[in-house]
N, C-alpha and C positions, 0 to 999 in steps of 0.2 A: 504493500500500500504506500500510496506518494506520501512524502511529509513534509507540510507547507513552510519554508525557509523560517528561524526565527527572529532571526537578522537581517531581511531581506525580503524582495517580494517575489512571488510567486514557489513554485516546488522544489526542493531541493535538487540539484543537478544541471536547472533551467535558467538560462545565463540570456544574456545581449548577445547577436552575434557577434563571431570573433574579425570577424574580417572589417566590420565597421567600428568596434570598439578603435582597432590600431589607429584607423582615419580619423575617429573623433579624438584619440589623446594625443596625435601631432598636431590636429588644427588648434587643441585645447594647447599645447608646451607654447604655441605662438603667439595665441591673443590672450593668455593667462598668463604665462612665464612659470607656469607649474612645470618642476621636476620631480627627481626619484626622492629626492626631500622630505616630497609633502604628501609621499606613499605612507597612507595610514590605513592597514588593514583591520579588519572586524577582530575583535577575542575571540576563543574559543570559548561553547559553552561553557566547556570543563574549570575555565577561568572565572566565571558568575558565581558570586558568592549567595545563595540561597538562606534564607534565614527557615528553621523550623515553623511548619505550618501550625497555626492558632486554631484548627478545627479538627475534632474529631470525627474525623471522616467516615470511622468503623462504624459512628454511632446513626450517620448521614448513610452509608449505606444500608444498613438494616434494615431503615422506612422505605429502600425504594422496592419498587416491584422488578424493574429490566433495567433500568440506566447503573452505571459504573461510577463510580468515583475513582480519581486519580490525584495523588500528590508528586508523580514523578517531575524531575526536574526541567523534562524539554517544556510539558505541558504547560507549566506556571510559568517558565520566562515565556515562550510562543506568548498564551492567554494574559500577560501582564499589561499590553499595546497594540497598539493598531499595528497604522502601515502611515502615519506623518514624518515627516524629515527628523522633528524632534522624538519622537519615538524611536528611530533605527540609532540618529547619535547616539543616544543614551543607550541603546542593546551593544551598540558595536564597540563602544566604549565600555563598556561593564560595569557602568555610574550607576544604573535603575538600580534603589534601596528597598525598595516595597512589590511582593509578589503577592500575588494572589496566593491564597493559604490551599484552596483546593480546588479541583475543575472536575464538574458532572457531565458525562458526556449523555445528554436525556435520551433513551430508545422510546419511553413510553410517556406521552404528554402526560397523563393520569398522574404520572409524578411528582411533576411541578408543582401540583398543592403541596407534596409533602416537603418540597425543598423551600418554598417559600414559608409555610408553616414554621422548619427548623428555621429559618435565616431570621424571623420574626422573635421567635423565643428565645434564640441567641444573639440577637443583637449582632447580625453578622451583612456585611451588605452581598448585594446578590447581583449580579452582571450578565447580563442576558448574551450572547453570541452567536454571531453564525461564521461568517467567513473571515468578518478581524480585520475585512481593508480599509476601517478608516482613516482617514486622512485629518481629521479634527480634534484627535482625543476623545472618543464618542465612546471607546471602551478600554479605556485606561484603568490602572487600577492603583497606581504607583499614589496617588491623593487623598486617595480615601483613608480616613483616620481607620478605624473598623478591622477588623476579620474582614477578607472578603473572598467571597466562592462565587467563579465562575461557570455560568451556564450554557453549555455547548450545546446546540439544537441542531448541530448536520447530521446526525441520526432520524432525525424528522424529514425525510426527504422525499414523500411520495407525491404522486399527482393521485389524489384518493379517488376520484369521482371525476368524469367529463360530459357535459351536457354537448353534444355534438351538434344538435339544433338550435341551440340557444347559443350557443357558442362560448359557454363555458366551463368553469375546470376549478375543483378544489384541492387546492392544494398546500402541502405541509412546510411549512416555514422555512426548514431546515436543507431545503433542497438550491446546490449549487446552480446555477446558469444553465451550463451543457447538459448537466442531469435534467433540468426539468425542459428544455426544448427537448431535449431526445424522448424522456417520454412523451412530450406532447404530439411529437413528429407519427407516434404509432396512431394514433387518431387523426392524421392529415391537420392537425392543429400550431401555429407557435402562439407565443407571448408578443415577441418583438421588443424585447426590453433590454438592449446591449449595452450599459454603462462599462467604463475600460477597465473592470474589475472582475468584468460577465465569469469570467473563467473559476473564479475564485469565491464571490459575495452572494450570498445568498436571497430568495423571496424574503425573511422574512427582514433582513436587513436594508434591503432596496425601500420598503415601509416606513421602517426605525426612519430611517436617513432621508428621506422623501427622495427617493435616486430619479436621475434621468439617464435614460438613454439616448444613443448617435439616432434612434429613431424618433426621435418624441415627439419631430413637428407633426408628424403624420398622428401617429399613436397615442401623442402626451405623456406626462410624466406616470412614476410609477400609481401615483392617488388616483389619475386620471384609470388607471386600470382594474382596479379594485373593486368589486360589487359586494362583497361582505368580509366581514373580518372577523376572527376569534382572538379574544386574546385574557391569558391567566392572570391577573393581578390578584394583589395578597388579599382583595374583599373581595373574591371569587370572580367567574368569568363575563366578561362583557362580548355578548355576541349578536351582530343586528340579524335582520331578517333577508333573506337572498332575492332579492327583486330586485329590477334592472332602474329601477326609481320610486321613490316617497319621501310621502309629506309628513308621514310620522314620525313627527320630533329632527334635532337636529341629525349632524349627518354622521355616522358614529364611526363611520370606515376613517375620515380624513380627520378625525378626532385625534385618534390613535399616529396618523401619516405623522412623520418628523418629532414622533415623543422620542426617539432613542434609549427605549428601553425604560425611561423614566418609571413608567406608569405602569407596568405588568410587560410580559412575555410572549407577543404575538407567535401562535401556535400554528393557523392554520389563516386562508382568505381564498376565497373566491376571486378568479381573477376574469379578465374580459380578456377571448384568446381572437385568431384571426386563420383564415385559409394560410397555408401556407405560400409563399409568392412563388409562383415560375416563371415569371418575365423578372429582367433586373434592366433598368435605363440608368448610365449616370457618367458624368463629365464634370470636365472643370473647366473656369472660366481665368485669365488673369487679367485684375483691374489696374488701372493707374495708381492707385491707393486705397488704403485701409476703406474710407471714407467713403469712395466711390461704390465700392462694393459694398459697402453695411445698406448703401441708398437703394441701391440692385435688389437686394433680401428683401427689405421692406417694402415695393413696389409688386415684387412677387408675393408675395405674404396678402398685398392689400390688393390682390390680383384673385384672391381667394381660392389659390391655389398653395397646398399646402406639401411641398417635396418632406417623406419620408427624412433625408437629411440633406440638412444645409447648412454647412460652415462656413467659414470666411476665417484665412489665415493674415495675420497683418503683415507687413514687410517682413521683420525680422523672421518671424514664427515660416513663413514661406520661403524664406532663408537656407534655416535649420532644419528643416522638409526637404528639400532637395538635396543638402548633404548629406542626410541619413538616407535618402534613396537612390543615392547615387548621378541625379540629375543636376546640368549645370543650372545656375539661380542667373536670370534676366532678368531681375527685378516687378516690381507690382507686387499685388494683393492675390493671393487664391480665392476662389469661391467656389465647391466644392457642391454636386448634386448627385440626390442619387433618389432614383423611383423605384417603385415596384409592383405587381398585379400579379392576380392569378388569369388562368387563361381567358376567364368570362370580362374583367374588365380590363386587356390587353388594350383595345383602341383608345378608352378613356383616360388612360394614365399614360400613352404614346404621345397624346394631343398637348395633355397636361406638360410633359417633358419639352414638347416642341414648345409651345406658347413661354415655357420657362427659360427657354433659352433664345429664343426671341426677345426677351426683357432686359434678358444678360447682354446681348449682345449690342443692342439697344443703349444700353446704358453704360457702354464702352467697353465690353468684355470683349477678352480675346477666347476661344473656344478652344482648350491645350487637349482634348479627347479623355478618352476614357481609362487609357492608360494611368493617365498621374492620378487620377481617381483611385484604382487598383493600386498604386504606390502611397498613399496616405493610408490607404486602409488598410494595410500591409504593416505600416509603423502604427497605426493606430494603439495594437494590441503589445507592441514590443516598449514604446515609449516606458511604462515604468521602471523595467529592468535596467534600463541606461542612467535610474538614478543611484545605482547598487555602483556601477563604474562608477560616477563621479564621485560618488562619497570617498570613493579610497584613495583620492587625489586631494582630502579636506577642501572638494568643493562645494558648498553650499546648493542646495536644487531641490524648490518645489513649487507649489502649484497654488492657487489661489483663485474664487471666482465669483461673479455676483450678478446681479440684472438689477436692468432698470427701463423707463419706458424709448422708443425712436426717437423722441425730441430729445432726451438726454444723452442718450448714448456717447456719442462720438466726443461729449465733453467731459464725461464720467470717464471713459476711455482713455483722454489725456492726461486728467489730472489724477489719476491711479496711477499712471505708468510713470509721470512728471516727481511723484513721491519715492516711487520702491526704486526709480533710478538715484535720486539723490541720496536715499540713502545705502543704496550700494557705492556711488561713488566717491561720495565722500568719506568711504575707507578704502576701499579698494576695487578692481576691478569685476565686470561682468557684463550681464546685459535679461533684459527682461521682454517676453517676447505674450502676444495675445492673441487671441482668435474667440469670435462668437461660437459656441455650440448649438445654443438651443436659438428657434425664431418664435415669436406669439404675433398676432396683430397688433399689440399695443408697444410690443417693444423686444428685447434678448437680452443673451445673458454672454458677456465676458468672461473668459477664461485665461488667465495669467499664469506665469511659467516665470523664473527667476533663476539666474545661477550667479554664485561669486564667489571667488577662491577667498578663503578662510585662511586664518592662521591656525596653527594646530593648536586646541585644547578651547579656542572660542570659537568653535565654529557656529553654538548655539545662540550664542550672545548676538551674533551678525546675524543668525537665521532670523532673529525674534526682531530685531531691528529691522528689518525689509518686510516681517508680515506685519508691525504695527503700524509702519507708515503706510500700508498697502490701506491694512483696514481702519485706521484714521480717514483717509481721503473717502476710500468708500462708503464708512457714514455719516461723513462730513458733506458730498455729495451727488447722495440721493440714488445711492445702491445699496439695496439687502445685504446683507452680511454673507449668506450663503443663497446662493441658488440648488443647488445640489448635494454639494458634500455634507452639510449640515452645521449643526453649532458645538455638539462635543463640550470638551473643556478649553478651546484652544480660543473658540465666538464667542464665549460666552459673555466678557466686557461689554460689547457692543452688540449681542445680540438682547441684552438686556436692555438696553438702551432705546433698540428697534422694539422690541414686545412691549414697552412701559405700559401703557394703554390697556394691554392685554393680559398682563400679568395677574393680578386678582383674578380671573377667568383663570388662567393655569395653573397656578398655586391650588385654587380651590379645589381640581381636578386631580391633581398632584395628592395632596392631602386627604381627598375622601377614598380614593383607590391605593394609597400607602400612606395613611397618620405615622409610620415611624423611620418610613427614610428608608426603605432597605431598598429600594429597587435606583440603581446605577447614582447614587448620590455625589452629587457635582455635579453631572452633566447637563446642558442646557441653560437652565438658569437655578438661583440660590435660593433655599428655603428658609 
């Protein structure tokens, strides 16, 4: 069985390839001046110092009926963090003081009362899990004062139930990406839901974290998919009724979207699936600038035509695209399209493709085919393992992203990038690079990238520097704090800042589904 790196991202053995790492650390020795200097490699487990776990576990397994408990050492550093920049420093550096005391790996949801029950009586916090890829601090565990016992749900992986007429599918929380398209594939069914984690993050985490995926303009975000939901909190289960719409009461699926574990352990949802597609349409366009193409999207968007996916790489970001693809960079902006149908609406989404590139082109696009399409989509899935190389160069590399509506954009756009560059450069060198992911009618979402060579032993101090200026500007203005990754521990300053309003409403929610805090405390915002 694979075992998922605990230093690093994706499965142990699974690397960058090697032929473009060499390319990217010569072009890095010349616009960085990084040498064999600033080679800092990860510790060895074997070098993590583990303290004695505060739970007795023998006593936690007794209550269950099929799930395991584990105090082994991979498990509790793996289960201590995500997958953010400051999370792998601190693993590869051997800094992280506080582990998780023990990890359940659940087979039988039934048991979750009992683990939450024990976590209740002992005063022990509880951490809900699936795949572990966040990027915010969303399941950290290293702050929590507490005992705290991690709840592993990828044993919960089935597609239980599929309504083939109705076109939907219930299914168990715990289930990876690939696992749950390949079962849905047996029913002529997918999801459509590919955030760049698909391989690894789980249903019930893409929930937790309100995920989007490369498909969303078409499909929407993951809320957008959801027709019921189950979920265990410590004052029993909250589960709505499965109809495709009602007026009874509020709406209790998007209650639960972006809690991150706060409020109970979603188990199981209903999702909204689709044919599988047998046509694929998709091309790129390159513009004169950033700007020109954000204009492109949003005439297409307000064309009410909505492309499956649509990106926009900014200079730089289209840059750095073409070096990891191997294509020479002539400057401009990427826009990036891609359709899809199954055989019965083949001519309607051919029209929809043509009229869309018509607009592109229209609006100063150059038409680079379908090729560099197939080459972004290709780096698509590879992009995070390239930040496993740069760390061992103590270079600084992560990601950051937000929305806000068309009329702001492009100035939101500025003054985010005008912030994380000054304070990169006013220590040292890098560069910070963007691209839209997601379109709505009313506006997108930003997605930022950052790299800067470190000195060795602050790399975090610089990390933290570039994401506060980043998220300073951002809700200084008039972008969300997250659009996708979520709030974690990493937002939560400023995402408290954005919910002010709302807060009494969430606390209260917070509080009547867990009065005593056990469920992921920190996360999100403060009680």
């Amino acid at each position: 069985m694979k075992r998922l790196k605990w230093n690093g991202w994706g499965y142990e053995g699974e690397e960058f390839p090697q032929d473009r790492t060499k390319k990217i650390i010569e072009v890095l020795r010349s616009f960085l001046g990084i040498s064999e200097d600033d080679f800092s490699p990860s510790v060895n487990l074997e070098q993590i110092n583990l303290p004695d776990p505060k739970i007795d576990y023998q006593l936690l397994q007794r209550k269950l009926k099929v799930s395991s408990v584990s105090v082994e050492k991979y498990d509790r550093v793996l289960n201590s963090s995500g997958k953010s920049y400051k999370n792998l420093v601190r693993l590869r550096k051997g800094i992280i003081k506080k582990f998780p005391d023990a990890v359940v790996y659940v087979k039988d949801k039934n048991d979750i009362f009992e683990i939450l029950s024990f976590c209740e009586n002992e005063k022990i916090a509880c951490v809900p899990r699936g795949g572990g890829t966040s990027v915010v601090g969303g399941v950290d565990t290293e702050e929590i004062s507490s005992p705290v016992l991690v709840c592993d749900l990828t044993y919960l992986n089935k597609v239980v139930d599929v309504d083939t007429k109705s076109l939907t599918s219930r299914v168990q929380a715990g289930v990876r990406g690939p696992n749950l398209e390949e079962q849905l594939r047996n029913y002529g069914l997918a999801l459509r839901h590919y955030p760049q984690s698909f391989y690894f993050s789980t249903l019930g985490g893409w929930i937790a974290a309100r995920s989007a995926g490369h498909f969303s303009s078409r499909y929407g975000k993951i809320e957008d998919m959801i027709q019921s939901i189950e979920v265990i909190t410590p004052r029993g289960i909250v589960k709505n009724f499965d109809v495709p719409s009602t007026a009874c009461g509020p709406d209790i699926p998007r209650a639960f979207a972006g809690s991150e574990g706060i409020l109970g352990i979603i188990t199981e949802a209903v999702v909204k699936c689709h044919k599988i597609p047998t046509k694929k349409f998709s091309t790129a366009f390159v513009f004169p600038d950033f700007e020109t193409a954000c204009e492109a999207a949003r005439k297409i968007i307000h064309s009410e035509i909505f492309p499956p996916l649509l990106r926009i790489l900014d200079e730089r970001e289209h840059m750095i695209s073409s070096l990891l693809s191997g294509r020479p960079y002539e400057g401009g902006s990427l826009l990036l399209l891609g359709f899809e149908s199954d055989d019965e609406t083949e001519n309607i989404v051919r029209i929809e493709f043509e009229k869309t590139s018509q607009i592109c082109i229209k609006s100063g696009g150059k038409d680079e085919g379908k090729m560099r399409f197939e080459d972004w989509k290709k780096e698509y899935f590879e992009q995070p393992y390239l930040r496993d190389v740069l760390m061992d160069f103590c270079i600084v590399v992560d990601t950051l992203e937000t929305a806000t509506s068309w009329s702001n954009l492009i100035n939101l756009y500025r003054k985010v990038k005008e912030a994380m560059e000054q304070a990169i450069f006013s220590e040292t060198l890098g560069g910070v690079t963007c691209r839209v992911t997601h379109v709505y009618t009313t506006g997108a979402s930003l997605y930022y990238s950052f790299f800067a060579k470190a000195q060795k032993g602050k790399e975090e101090e610089l990390w933290w520097k570039i994401k506060k200026s980043a998220s300073d500007a951002i809700s200084s203005y008039g972008g969300t704090i997250s659009h996708h990754h979520g709030v974690g521990r990493d937002h939560k300053i400023w995402a408290q800042k954005e919910l002010k309003d709302s807060l009494v409403f969430l606390k209260g929610l917070k509080l009547s589904l867990d009065p005593k805090n056990i469920m992921n405390p920190g996360a999100v915002f403060d009680i």
